[in-house]
C-alpha positions in Angstrom: 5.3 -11.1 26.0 7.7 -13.8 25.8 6.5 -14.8 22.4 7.2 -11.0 21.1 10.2 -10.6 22.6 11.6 -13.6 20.8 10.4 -11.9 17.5 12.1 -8.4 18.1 15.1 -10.3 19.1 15.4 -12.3 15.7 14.6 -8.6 13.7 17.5 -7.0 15.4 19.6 -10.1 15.0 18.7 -9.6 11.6 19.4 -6.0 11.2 22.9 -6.2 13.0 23.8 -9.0 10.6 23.5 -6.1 8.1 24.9 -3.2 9.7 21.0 -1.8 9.5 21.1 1.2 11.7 16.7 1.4 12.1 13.7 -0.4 10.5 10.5 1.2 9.1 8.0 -1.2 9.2 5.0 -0.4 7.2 3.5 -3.9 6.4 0.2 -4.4 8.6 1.1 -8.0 8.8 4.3 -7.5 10.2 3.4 -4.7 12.7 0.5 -7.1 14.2 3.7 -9.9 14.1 5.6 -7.2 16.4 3.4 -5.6 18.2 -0.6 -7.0 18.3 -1.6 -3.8 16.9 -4.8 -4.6 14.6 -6.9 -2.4 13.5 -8.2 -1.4 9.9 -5.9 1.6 9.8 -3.2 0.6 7.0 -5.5 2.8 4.5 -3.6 5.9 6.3 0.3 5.9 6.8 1.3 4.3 9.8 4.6 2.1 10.8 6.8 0.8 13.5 10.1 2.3 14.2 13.0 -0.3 15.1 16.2 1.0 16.1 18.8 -1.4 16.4 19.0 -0.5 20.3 16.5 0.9 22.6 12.4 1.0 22.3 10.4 0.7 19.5 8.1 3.6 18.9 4.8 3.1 16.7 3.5 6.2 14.3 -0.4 6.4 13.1 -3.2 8.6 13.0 -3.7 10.3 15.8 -7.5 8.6 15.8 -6.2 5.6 15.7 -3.1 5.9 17.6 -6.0 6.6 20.7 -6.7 3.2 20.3 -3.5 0.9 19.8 -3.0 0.5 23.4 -5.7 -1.8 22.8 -4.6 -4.4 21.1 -0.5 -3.7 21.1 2.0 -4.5 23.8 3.5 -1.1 23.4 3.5 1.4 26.2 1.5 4.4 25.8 4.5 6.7 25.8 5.3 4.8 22.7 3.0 5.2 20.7 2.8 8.6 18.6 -0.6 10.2 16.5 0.3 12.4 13.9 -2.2 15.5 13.3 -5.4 15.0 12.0 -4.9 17.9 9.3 -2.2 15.9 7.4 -4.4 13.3 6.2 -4.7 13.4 2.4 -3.3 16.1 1.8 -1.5 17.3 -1.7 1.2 19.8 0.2 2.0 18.3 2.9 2.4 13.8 4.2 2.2 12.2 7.4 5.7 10.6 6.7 6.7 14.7 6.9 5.7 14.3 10.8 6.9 10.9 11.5 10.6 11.6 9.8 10.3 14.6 12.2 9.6 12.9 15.1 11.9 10.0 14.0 15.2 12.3 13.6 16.5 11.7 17.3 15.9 8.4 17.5 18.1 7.3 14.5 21.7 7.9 14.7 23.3 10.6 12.1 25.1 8.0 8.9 23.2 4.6 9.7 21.2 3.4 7.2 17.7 2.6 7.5 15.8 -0.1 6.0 12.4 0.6 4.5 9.5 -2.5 2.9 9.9 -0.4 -0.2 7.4 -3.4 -1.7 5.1 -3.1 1.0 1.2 -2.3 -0.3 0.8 0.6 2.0 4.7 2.1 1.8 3.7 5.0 -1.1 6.5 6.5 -3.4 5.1 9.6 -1.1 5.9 8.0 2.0 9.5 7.0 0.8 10.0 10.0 -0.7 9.1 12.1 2.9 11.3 10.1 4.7 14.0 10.1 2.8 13.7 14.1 2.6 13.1 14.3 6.7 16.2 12.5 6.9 18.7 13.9 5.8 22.3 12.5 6.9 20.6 8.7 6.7 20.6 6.4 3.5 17.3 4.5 3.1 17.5 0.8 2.1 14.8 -1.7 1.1 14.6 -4.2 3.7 14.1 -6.9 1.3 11.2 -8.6 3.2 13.1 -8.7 6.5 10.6 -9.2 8.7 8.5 -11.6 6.6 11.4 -13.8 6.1 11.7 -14.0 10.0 8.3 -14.8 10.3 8.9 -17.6 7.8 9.2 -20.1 10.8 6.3 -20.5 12.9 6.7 -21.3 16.8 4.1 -23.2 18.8 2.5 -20.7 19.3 1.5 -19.7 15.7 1.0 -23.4 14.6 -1.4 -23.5 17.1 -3.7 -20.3 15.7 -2.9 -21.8 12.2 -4.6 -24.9 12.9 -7.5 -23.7 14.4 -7.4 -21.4 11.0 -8.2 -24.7 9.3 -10.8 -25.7 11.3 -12.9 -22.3 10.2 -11.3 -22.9 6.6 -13.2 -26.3 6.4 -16.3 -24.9 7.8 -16.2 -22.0 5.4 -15.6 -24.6 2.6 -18.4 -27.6 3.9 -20.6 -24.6 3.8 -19.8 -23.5 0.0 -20.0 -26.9 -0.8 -23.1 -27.3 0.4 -25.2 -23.9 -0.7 -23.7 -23.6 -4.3 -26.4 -25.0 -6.3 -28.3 -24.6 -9.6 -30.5 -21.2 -9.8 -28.8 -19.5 -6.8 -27.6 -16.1 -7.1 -23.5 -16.2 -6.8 -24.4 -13.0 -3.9 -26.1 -14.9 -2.1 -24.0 -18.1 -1.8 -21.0 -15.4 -1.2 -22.6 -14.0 1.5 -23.1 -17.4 3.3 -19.6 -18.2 2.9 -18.4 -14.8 4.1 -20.9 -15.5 7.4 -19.6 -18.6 7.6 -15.9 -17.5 8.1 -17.2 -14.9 10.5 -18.9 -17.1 12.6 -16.2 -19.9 12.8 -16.7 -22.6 15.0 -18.6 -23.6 18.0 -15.3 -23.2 19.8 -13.7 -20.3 17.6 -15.0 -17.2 16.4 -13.3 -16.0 12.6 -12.0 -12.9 11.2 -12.2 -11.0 8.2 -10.1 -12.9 5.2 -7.2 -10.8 3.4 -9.3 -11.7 0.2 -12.7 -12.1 0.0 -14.6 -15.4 -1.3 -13.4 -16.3 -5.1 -15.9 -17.6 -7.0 -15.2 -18.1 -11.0 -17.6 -20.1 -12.6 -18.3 -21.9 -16.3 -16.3 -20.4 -18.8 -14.8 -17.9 -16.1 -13.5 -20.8 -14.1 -10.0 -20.7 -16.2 -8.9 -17.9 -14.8 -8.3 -17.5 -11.1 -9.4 -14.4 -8.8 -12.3 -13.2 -9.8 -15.5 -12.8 -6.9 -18.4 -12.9 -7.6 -22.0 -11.5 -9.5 -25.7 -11.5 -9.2 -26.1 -13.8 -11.5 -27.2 -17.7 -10.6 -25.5 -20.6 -10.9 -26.1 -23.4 -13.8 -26.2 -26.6 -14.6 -23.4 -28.3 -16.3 -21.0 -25.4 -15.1 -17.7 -25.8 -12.7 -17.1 -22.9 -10.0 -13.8 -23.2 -8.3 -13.7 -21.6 -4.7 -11.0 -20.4 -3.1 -11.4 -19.0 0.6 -9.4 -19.1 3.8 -10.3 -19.3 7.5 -9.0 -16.9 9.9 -8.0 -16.7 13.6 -5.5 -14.2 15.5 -4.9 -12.9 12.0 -3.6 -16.1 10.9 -4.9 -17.5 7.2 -5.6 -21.3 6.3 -6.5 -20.7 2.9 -8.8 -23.6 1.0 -9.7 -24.4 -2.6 -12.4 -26.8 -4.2 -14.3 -27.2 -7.4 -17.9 -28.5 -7.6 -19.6 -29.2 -11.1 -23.2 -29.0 -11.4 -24.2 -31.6 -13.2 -22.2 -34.9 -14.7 -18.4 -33.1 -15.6 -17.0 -33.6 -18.9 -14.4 -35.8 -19.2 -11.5 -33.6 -19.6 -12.7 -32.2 -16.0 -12.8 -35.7 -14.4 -9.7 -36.4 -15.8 -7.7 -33.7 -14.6 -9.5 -33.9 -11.1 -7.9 -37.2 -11.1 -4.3 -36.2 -12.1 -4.2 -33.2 -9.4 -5.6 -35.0 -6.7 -2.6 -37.3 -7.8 0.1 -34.3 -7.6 -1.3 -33.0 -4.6 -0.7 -36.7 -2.9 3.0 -36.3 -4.7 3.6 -32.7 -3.6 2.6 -33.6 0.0 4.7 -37.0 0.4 7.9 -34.4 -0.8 6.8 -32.0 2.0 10.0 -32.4 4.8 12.7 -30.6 6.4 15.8 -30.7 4.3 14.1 -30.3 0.5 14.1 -27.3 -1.3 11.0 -25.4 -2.6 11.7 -26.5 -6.1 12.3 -30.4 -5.1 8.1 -30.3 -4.2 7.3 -28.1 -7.1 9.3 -31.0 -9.4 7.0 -33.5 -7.6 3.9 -32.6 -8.6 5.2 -31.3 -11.9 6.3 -35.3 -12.8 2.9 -36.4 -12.3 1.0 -34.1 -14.4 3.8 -33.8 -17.0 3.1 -38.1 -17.4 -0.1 -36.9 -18.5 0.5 -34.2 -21.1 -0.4 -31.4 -18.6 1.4 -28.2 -18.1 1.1 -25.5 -14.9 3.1 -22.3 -15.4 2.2 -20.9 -12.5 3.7 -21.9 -8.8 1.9 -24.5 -6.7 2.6 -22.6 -3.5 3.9 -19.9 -1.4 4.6 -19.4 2.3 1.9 -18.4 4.1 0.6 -17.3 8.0 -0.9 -13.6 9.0 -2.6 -11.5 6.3 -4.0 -8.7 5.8 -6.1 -7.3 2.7 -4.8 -7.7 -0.1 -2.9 -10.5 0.3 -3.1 -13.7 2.5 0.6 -14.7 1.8 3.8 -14.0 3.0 6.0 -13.1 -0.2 8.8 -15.0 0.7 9.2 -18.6 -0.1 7.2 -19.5 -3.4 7.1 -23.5 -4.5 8.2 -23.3 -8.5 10.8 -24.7 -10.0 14.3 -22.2 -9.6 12.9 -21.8 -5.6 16.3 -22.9 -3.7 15.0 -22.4 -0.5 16.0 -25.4 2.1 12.5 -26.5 4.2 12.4 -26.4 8.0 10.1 -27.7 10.3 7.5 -24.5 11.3 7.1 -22.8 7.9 3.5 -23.3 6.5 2.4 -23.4 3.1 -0.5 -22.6 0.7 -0.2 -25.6 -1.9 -2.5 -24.9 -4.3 -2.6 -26.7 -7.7 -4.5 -24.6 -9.9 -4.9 -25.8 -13.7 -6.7 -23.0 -15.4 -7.6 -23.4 -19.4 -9.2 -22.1 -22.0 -12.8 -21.7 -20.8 -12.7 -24.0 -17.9 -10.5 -24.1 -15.0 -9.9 -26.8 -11.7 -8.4 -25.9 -8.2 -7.3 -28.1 -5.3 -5.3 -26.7 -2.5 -4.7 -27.4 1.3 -2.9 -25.1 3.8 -0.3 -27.6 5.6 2.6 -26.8 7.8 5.9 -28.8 7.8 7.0 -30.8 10.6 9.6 -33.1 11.9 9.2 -36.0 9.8 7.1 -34.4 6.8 4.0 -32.6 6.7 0.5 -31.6 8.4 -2.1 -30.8 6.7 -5.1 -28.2 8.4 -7.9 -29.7 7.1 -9.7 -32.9 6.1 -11.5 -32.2 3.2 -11.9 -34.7 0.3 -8.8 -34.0 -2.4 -11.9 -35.5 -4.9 -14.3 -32.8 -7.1 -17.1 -32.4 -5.7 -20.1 -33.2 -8.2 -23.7 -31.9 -7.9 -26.2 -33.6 -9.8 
């Protein structure tokens, strides 16, 4: 309880810093950050109600408001189900109840702040509220929450470390299974198992994103999954997974090549493995998100290469989609100053024309630097 108190307190600090009269929060992620409620429910409306004074009051289906209690720290009085008949309906939206339900507890003039980029917040939902309440002026929050939960305690470190542990599993195990003639399925299922099963001393959770998988010519372009088709020789397949515990993501990428790799593939290898050791040693309390992107960038730029993209972003709990926490991104115009707690997802991805590498690690700064949450080699790995 102390540990949720502490994050309610640094919302409202937030929200009285901006003259925010009530929050909306719709974000899975930062629900489970306020409350411990987890469930997969976000497909429905549902969100947490923070006035600036007073209790919070959570809003979902009534089906799955019956079982909050059982994961949140919320009281039962609380927690509010909305009818079961407003559930996809064209004439009617939960948000019509909630706004209802919401009018008393937000004073007449304040303004209310709303994740207007949130994946689950509809243009329906804003659009509800805003009608059911009249008198209030809705605002985008502009990630509040997330940017709170930017710094980790001890706490979350701790459930972010044992994150890595099942990321490394997850990862020895794709390693190990992805060879020539094997369906792509089948390797995905062993690597979804794997990040189920965990450890011998921690069980894992379902990833925000499933297993990514491109392979051969598909391998320069990140995100895709995964077919029925089996793995060759003399192709790369890049992998990119996460482990997960308490909600919390360590995400992981690798490459293997079946077979000897050309030489443009060893070389790069090489130079990344390189920039990762350069990004890392710029990794400290004090530097800004652009002084560790202009780290790595220096040592692949010595080599002719070029990445576009950024080399990380903040991360800690997900929920599907996304495993990051859309706040701090690692690129080159990114002024924010490091602390000690925030964690990262560095990942160097060079994807080309027809053929692609990936190397990333989850770390977390610290006092004096950076940690990283697992041990994996930074080589490729090379099946012959």
């Amino acid at each position: 309880m102390s540990e949720y108190t502490a994050r309610l307190a640094k919302v409202r600090a937030v929200l009285a810093e901006r003259g925010l009269g009530a929050l909306v929060v719709s974000d899975p992620a930062n629900l489970f950050y306020l409350t411990g409620y987890d469930a997969w429910s976000f497909y429905t409306p549902q969100c947490l109600l923070v006035p600036a004074e007073g209790d919070v009051w959570l809003f979902a289906r009534a089906m799955d408001a019956a079982g909050a209690s059982y994961t949140c720290n919320l009281r039962a009085d609380q927690i509010h189900g909305y009818p079961e008949q407003l559930v996809h309906r064209p004439d009617v939206h939960p948000y019509d109840w909630i706004a209802n339900v919401c009018h008393d507890l937000i004073p007449p003039g304040a303004d209310v702040a709303v994740e207007s980029d949130a994946h689950y917040f509809t243009a329906r939902s804003y659009l509800a509220l805003s009608n059911g309440l009249p008198g209030r002026r809705l605002v985008d929050s502009a990630e509040l929450v997330n940017w709170v939960r930017l710094v980790k305690s001890p706490y979350e470190i701790g459930l972010l470390r044992i994150a890595g542990t099942i990321a490394e599993q997850a990862m020895r195990t794709a390693l190990d299974r992805l060879q020539p003639g094997r369906r792509q399925c089948d390797v995905a299922a062993e690597i979804l198992a794997a990040q189920t099963i965990g450890t011998p001393e921690h069980g894992g959770e379902y990833p925000a994103i499933v297993p990514m998988l491109p392979t051969g010519a598909a391998a320069g372009t990140p995100h895709l999954t995964w077919s029925d088709r089996p793995f060759v020789d003399n192709e790369a397949t890049t992998i990119e997974l996460a482990g997960v515990f308490g909600r919390y993501h360590a995400p992981l990428a690798r490459t293997v090549m079946l077979g000897d790799p050309p030489r443009r593939l060893r070389e790069t290898a090489k130079i990344v493995a390189d920039g990762m050791q350069a990004a890392l040693s710029a990794i400290r309390p004090g530097v800004t998100g652009g002084a560790v992107h202009a780290a790595f960038n220096d040592v692949i730029a010595a080599h002719g290469l070029v990445k576009e993209s950024r080399i990380g972003y903040s991360i800690g709990i997900g929920y599907p989609p996304d495993w990051g926490e859309r706040t701090v991104s690692l690129r080159p115009e990114e002024t924010t100053v490091l602390t000690a707690g925030m964690a990262f997802h560095l990942i160097l991805g060079m994807w080309m024309d027809g053929w692609g590498y990936e190397l990333s690690e989850p770390v977390v700064v610290t006092a004096d630097g950076v940690e990283r949450l697992t041990g994996l080699s930074h080589e490729l790995t090379i099946r012959r």
